[in-house]
Structures are given as structure tokens and as C-alpha cells.
DOLO-390083 format. One record per residue (C-alpha): residue number from 1; residue in three letters; x, y, z. Coordinates in steps of 0.25 Angstrom, whole numbers, plus 2048, in hexadecimal, padded with zeros to 3 digits. Example, Ala and Ser with C-alpha at 12.3 -4.5 7.8 and 13.67 -1.06 7.14 Angstrom:
<nodes>
 num residu  xx  yy  zz
   1    Ala 831 7EE 81F
   2    Ser 837 7FC 81D
</nodes>
This chain:
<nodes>
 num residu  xx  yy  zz
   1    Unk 1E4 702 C1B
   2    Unk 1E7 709 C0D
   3    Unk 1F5 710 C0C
   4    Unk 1F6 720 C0A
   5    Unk 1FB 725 BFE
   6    Unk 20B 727 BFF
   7    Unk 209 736 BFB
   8    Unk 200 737 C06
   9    Unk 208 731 C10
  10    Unk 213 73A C0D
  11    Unk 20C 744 C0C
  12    Unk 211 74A BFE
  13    Unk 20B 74A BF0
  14    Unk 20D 740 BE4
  15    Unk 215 74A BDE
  16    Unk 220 74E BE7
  17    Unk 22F 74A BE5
  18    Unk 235 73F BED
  19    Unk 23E 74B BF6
  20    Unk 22F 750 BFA
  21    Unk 22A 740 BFF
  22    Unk 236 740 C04
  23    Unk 235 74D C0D
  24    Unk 228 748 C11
  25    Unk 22B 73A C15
  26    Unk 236 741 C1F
  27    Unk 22D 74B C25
  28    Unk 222 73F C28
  29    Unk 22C 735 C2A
  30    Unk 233 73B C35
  31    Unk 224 740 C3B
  32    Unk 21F 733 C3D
  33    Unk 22B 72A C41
  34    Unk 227 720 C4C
  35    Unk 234 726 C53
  36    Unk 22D 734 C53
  37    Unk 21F 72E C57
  38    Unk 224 723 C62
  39    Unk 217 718 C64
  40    Unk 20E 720 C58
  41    Unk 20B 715 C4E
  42    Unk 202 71E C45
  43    Unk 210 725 C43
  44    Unk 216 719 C3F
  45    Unk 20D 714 C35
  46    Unk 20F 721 C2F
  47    Unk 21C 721 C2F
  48    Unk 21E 715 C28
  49    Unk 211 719 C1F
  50    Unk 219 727 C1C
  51    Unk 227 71D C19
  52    Unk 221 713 C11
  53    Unk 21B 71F C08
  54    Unk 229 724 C06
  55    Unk 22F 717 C02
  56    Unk 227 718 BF6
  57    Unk 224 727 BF3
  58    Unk 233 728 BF5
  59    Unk 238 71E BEA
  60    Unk 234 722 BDE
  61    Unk 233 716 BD8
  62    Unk 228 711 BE4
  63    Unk 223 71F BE2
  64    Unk 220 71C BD4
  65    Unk 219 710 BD7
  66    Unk 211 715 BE0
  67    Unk 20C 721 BD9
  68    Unk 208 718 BCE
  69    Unk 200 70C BD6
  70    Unk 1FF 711 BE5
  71    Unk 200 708 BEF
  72    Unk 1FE 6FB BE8
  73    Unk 20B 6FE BE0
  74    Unk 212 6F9 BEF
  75    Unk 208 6EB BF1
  76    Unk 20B 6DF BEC
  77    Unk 217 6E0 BE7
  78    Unk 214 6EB BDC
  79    Unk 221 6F7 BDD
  80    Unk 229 6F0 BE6
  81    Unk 22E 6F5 BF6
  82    Unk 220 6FB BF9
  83    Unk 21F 6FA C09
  84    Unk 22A 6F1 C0D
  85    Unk 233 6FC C14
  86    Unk 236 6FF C22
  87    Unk 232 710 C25
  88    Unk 23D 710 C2F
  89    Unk 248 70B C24
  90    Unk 241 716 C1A
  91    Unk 243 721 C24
  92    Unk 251 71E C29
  93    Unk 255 71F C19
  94    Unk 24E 72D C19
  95    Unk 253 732 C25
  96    Unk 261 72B C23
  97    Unk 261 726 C31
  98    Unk 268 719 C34
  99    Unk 263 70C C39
 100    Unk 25A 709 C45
 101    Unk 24B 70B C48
 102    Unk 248 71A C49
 103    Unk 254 71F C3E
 104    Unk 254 72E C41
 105    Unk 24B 72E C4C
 106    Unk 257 728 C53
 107    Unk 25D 734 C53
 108    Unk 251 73C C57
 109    Unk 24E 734 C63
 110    Unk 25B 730 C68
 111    Unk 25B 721 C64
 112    Unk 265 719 C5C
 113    Unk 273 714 C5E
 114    Unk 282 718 C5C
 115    Unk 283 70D C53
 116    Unk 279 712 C4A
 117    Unk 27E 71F C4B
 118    Unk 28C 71D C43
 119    Unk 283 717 C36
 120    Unk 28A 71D C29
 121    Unk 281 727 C21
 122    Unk 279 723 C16
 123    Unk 27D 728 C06
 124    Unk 276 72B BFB
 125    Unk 27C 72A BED
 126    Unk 274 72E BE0
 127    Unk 279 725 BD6
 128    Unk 275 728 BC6
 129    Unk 273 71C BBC
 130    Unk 26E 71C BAF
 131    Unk 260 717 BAA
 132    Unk 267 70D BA5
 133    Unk 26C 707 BB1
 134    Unk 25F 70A BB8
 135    Unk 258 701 BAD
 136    Unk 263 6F4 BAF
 137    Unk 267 6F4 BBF
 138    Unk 276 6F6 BC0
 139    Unk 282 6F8 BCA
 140    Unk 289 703 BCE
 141    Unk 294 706 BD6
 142    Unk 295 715 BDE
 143    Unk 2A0 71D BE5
 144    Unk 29E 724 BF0
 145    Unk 2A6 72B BFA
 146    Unk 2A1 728 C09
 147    Unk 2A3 723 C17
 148    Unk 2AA 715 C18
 149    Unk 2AF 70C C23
 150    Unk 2BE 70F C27
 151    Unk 2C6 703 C21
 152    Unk 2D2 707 C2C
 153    Unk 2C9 705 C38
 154    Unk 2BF 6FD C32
 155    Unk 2B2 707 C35
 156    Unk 2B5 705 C45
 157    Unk 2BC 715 C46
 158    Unk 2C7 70F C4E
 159    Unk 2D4 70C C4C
 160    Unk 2DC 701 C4F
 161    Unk 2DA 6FE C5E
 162    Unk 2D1 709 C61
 163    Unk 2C8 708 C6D
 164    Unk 2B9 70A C6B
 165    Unk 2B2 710 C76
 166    Unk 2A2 713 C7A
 167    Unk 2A0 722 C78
 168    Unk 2A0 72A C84
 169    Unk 297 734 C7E
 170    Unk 28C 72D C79
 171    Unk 28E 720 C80
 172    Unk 28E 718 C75
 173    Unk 282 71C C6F
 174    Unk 289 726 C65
 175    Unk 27D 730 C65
 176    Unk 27D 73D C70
 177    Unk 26D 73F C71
 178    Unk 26C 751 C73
 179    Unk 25B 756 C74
 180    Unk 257 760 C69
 181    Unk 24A 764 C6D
 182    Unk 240 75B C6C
 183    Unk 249 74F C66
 184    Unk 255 74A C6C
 185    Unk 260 747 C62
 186    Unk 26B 73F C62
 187    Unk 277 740 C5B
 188    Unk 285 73A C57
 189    Unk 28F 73A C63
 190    Unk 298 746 C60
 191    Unk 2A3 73C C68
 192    Unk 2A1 72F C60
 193    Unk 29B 735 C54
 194    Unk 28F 72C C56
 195    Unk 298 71E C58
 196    Unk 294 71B C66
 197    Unk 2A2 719 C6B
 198    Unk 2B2 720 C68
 199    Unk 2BE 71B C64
 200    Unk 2CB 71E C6C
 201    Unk 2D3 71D C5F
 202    Unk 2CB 722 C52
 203    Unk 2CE 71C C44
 204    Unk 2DA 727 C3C
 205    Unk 2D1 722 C2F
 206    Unk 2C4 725 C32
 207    Unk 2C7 72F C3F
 208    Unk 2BE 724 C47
 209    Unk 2B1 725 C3E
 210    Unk 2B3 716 C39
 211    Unk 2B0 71B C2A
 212    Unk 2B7 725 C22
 213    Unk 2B3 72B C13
 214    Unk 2B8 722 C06
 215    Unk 2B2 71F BF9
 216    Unk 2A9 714 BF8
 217    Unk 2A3 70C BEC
 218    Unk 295 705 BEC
 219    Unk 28F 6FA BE2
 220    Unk 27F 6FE BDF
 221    Unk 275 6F3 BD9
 222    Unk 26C 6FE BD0
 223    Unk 25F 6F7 BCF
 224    Unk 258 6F5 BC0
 225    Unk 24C 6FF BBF
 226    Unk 252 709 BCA
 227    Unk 24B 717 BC8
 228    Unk 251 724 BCC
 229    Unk 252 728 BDB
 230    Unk 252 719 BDF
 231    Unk 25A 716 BEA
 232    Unk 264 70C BED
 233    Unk 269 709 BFB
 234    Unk 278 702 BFE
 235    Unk 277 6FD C0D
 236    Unk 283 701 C15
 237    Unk 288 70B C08
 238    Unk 287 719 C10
 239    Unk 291 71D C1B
 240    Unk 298 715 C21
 241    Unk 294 715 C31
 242    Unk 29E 71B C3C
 243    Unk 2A6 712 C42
 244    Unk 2A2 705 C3E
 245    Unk 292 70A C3F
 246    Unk 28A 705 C33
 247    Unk 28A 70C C24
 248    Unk 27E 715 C1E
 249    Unk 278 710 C11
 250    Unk 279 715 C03
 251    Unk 26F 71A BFB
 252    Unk 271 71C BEC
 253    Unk 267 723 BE5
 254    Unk 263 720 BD6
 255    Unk 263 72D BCB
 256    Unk 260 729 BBB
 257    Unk 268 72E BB1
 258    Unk 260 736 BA8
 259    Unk 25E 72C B9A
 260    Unk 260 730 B8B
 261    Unk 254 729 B88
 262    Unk 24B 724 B92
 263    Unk 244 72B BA0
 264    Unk 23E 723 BAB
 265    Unk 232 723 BB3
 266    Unk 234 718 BBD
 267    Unk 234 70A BB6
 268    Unk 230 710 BA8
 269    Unk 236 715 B9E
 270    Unk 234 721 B94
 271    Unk 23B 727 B86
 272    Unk 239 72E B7A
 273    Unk 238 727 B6B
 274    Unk 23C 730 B60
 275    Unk 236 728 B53
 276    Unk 236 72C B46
 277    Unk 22A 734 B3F
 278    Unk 226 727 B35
 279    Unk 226 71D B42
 280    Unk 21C 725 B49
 281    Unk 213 725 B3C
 282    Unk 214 717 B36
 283    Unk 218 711 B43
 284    Unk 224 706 B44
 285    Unk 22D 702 B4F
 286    Unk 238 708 B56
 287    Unk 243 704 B60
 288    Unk 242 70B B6F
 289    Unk 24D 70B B79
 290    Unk 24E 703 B85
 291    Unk 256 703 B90
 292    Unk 257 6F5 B8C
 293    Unk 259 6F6 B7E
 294    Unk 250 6FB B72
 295    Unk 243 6F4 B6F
 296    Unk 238 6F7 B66
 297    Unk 22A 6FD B65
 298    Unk 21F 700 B5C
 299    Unk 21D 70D B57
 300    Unk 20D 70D B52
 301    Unk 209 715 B47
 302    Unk 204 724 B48
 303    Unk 20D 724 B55
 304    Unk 20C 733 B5A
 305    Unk 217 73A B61
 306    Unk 218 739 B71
 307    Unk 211 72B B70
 308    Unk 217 722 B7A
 309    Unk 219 713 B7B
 310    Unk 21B 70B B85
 311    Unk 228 6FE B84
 312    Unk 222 6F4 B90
 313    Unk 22D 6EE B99
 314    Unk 239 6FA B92
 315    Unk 239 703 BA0
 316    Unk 242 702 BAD
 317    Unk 242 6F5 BB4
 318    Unk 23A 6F6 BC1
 319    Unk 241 6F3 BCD
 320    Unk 241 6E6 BD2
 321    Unk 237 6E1 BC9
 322    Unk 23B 6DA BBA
 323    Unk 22F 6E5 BB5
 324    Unk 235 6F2 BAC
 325    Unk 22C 6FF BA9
 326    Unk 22A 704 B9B
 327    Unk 22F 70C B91
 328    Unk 226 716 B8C
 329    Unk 22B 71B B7D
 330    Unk 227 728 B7A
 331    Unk 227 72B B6A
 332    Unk 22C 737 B63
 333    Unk 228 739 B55
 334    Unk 234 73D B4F
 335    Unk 230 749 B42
 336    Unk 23C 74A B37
 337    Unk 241 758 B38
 338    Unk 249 758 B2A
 339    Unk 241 754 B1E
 340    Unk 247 754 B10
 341    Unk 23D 758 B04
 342    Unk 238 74C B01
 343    Unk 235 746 B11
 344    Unk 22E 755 B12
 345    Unk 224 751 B05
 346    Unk 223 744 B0B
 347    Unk 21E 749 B18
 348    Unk 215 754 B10
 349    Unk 20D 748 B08
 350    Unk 20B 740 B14
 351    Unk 206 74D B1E
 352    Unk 1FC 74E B0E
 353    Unk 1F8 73F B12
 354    Unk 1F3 741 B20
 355    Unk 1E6 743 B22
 356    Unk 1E2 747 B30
 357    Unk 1DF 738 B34
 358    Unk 1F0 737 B36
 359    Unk 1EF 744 B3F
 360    Unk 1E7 741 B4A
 361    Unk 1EE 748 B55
 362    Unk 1EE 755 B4C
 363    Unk 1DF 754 B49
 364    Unk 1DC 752 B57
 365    Unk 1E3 75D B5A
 366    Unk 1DE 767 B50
 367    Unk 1CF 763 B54
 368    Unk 1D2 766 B65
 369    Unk 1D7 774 B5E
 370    Unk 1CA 776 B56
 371    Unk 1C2 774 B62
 372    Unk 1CA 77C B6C
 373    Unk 1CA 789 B62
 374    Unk 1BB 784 B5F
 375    Unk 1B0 791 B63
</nodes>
């Protein structure tokens, strides 16, 4: 059976930003999870139709690649990543709900565990590199102020000699389960703040949490040919969890530096060429910048302004593949502005010379005008 088109799935327009696919996947995501629709598996096709159309509409690199080929741009290897993701994973990362089989719906339905419970929450950084470093793959170290393991009890949230008990409360589950009209809802244990059991003499450090706020460094492998809003994710970089319980994640998010020269437009490349006046006439060869260093191109004669070329192999490196994009070289006749007398005569006998075989453009032009003012 043939695919639906992502758009379709998601019910949005080619056109919309990624805030709006993202709006949409929530809304159909949530309405057709297996959890919400026990023992319906037409609801669970579609959920994972409706998730593995977001894991490409909502990168924009897969996004990119999609638009342009389809579906084939995911088969046989061509775009990378196409299908090979688990809809549950996909919709614990939106929802930022922590391991097990039904992430938020957990919650909803009065499942999951204490363990579970205490898991640190997930960051997000936005990090800023240049063009540059987006073009070459490079390291990075960030700082960021979060919650880490307390050294003094070693994350446990008791101190020396402290006596660990089961949670009278909740009984160990660290969740007290409360109806809200049609759901029931559970929530952390206001006694053990979700730990599933208390501890006689709490840590002085970390007031018994077994974590406590502290500046933090993380190394980042920036891949070559990352593109803007990419997203890279350091396993156990989040939160630290409460006493002992497991970390979030961190994800760090990519933003381009604007460039001098050069803009992007996913693997390729694209600038401006200002040459000189003669060069477009006669025709010659110029130097082009490269974020790999200058190399040449032909300019043919009679090259009009706004032409462009195009440098094979000169774009951004795709990711993971040895392929690049292009670099598409847009020329600028460049017109002297300041003419000394005899430059001005010189000009004045070659416009004498011209006959309108050298002006094609203009002649064009002028006839479109005769017809349009035409009776």
C-alpha cells in the first residue's frame, strides 16, 4: 500500500513553519496513542504514520529532501534515517516524558514507577557556530549551570549513616493517584517528593534531594555539514535525577552565524560576484571565494548582469556522506562611476561602434514596448 503524503498525514500545508507541524503532530499524536485507544490497531498505525511523518517534516534537513524527491528520497539509502525510528521514542522527546512504554500516558493512566519518577529533566541549549565551523566539523565545549549529583552524599540524599525507609505514603510507589473527572492522575508523593521511600537523616548539602545546582561543562562533536535548527542530543546531560534516580538528557540546538559573504540553502551555497565592466564584455577569469579557499571560473564573453554560475562540489558537506552541494555565483557588472576625459571619449567612441547586434537585451525590450503601445 502506497504511503500518504507527510502534509497529509499531518494534516497542514507545504508551506507552514515547523511551530505549526509541530502543533499539529501534538494535537494528532496525543489523539491516537495506543494508550488513549487500548486494543485499536487502526489507531496505532496511525500513530506511528502521524510519527514517522514528523520525523521528517520536522527536520529540516529531511524536510528538505522530502519536498524535493518524495518518498523515494527515504528508500534505498538515498537522504539517510528515512523510517528506522521508534514513534514511541519520537513522542517521549515531544512530550518530555521519561522512559517506559506509554511516557506521558503514564501519568494519565496511573502507570509507571517511583524509579521512573525521580528522572532528571531534559535541557536545551542553543548553541551559535559560524558557517565556518559548520562547513569543517568542530568541538565545542559549553557551560551551563544545572542540577548535578551531590559529591558529599554521592547522589543517595542521606548522610552518613542514614536509615532509608519505604514511604508510608505512597508505599513505595512515589506517585499518590487523585480522579480529575474523567482521568485519574497521578502525581509525585508530597512526602517523598516522588523517591518512593524517606530518609531519617537527610543530606545538610543537598537538603536530601541527592543533587544540588553547580556549573557544568560539556564537550560537543559538531558534525561537518550541520544546518540550522539541527539538533544534537548528550545522553545523561540534562538534570541530574533525585536521589540517585537516572539524568535527563541534553539537547543542544544549532543557530548559524549570519556570513559576510556566503548564505545557505541546505547543502548549497550561494554569493554575489561583483566583476569589472571589461570582464563581463571581453570575458576572462576571475577567482571566487570558498569556504575552502579561492578557485577559478570562467567568465564567457557578453556576460550580462544577474547571470549566475554554478562551482560543482564548492557547497556544504552533506551529512554523513563524502558528497558537498554547490556553489552558485551570482555576477554583478560593476559600471565605473568616476571617469576622467579621456575614459569618457573612449566610452563615447565605443557606444558610436555599437550597432544594435551588441544590444540584444535593449532591442528586445524596445520591440515588447512598440507592441504593447501598438493600436
Amino acid at each position: 500500500m502506497s504511503k500518504r503524503c507527510f502534509y497529509e498525514v499531518l494534516q497542514v500545508t507545504r508551506t507552514v513553519e515547523f511551530e505549526e507541524i509541530k502543533r499539529s503532530y501534538r494535537k494528532l499524536a496525543v489523539k491516537h496513542h495506543p494508550d488513549k485507544n487500548p486494543g485499536d490497531s487502526e489507531a496505532e498505525a496511525r500513530f506511528r504514520e502521524i510519527a514517522e511523518a514528523y520525523d521528517i517534516l520536522g527536520d529540516p534537513e529531511k524536510r528538505a529532501a522530502y519536498d524535493r524527491y518524495g518518498h523515494a528520497a527515504f528508500q534505498n539509502g538515498m537522504g539517510g534515517g528515512g523510517g528506522n525510528h521508534d514513534p514511541f521514542d519520537l513522542f517521549r522527546e515531544m512530550f518530555g516524558a521519561s522512559g517506559g512504554g506509554g511516557g506521558i500516558f503514564d501519568h494519565f493512566f496511573g502507570g509507571g514507577n517511583g524509579a521512573q519518577d525521580g528522572r532528571g529533566s531534559d535541557l536545551r541549549y542553543d548553541l551559535k557556530i559560524t558557517l565556518e565551523e559548520a562547513f569543517n566539523g568542530c568541538e565545542k565545549e559549553i557551560e551551563l549551570r544545572k542540577l548535578d549529583g551531590c559529591s558529599a552524599c554521592d547522589g543517595s540524599g542521606g548522610a552518613k549513616g542514614a536509615k532509608v525507609s519505604t514511604c508510608s505514603m505512597c508505599r513505595g510507589r512515589g506517585q499518590v493517584v487523585a480522579s480529575r473527572g474523567f482521568f485519574q492522575v497521578a502525581q509525585p508523593c508530597p512526602q517523598c517528593h516522588g523517591a518512593g521511600r524517606t530518609i531519617d537523616k537527610p543530606c545538610r548539602t543537598c537538603g536530601g534531594e541527592g543533587r544540588h545546582e553547580k556549573s557544568s561543562r560539556v564537550k560537543l562533536n559538531i558534525p561537518a555539514g550541520i544546518d540550522e535548527g539541527s539538533r544534537l542530543r548528550s545522553s545523561g546531560g540534562g538534570e541530574a535525577g533525585t536521589r540517585g534516580a537516572g539524568s535527563g538528557d541534553l539537547y543542544v540546538v544549532i543557530h548559524l552565524k549570519e556570513h559576510a559573504i556566503f548564505t545557505r540553502d541546505g547543502s548549497d551555497l550561494h554569493c554575489r560576484m561583483p566583476i569589472p565592466f571589461v570582464t563581463a564584455a571581453l570575458g576572462g577569469e576571475i577567482e571566487v571565494p570558498t569556504l575552502s579557499g579561492p578557485v577559478k571560473m570562467k567568465i564567457p564573453a557578453g556576460t550580462q548582469g544577474g547571470s549566475e554560475f554554478r562551482v560543482r562540489g564548492h557547497g556544504m558537506p552533506r551529512l554523513q556522506s563524502h558528497a558537498k552541494g554547490d556553489l552558485h555565483v551570482k555576477i554583478e557588472v560593476e559600471v565605473p562611476t568616476r571617469l576622467n576625459g579621456e575614459q569618457k571619449q573612449a566610452l563615447e567612441n565605443f557606444a558610436a561602434l555599437c550597432g544594435e547586434e551588441n544590444t540584444p537585451i535593449h532591442r528586445s525590450f524596445t520591440e515588447r514596448l512598440k507592441s504593447l503601445f501598438a493600436d
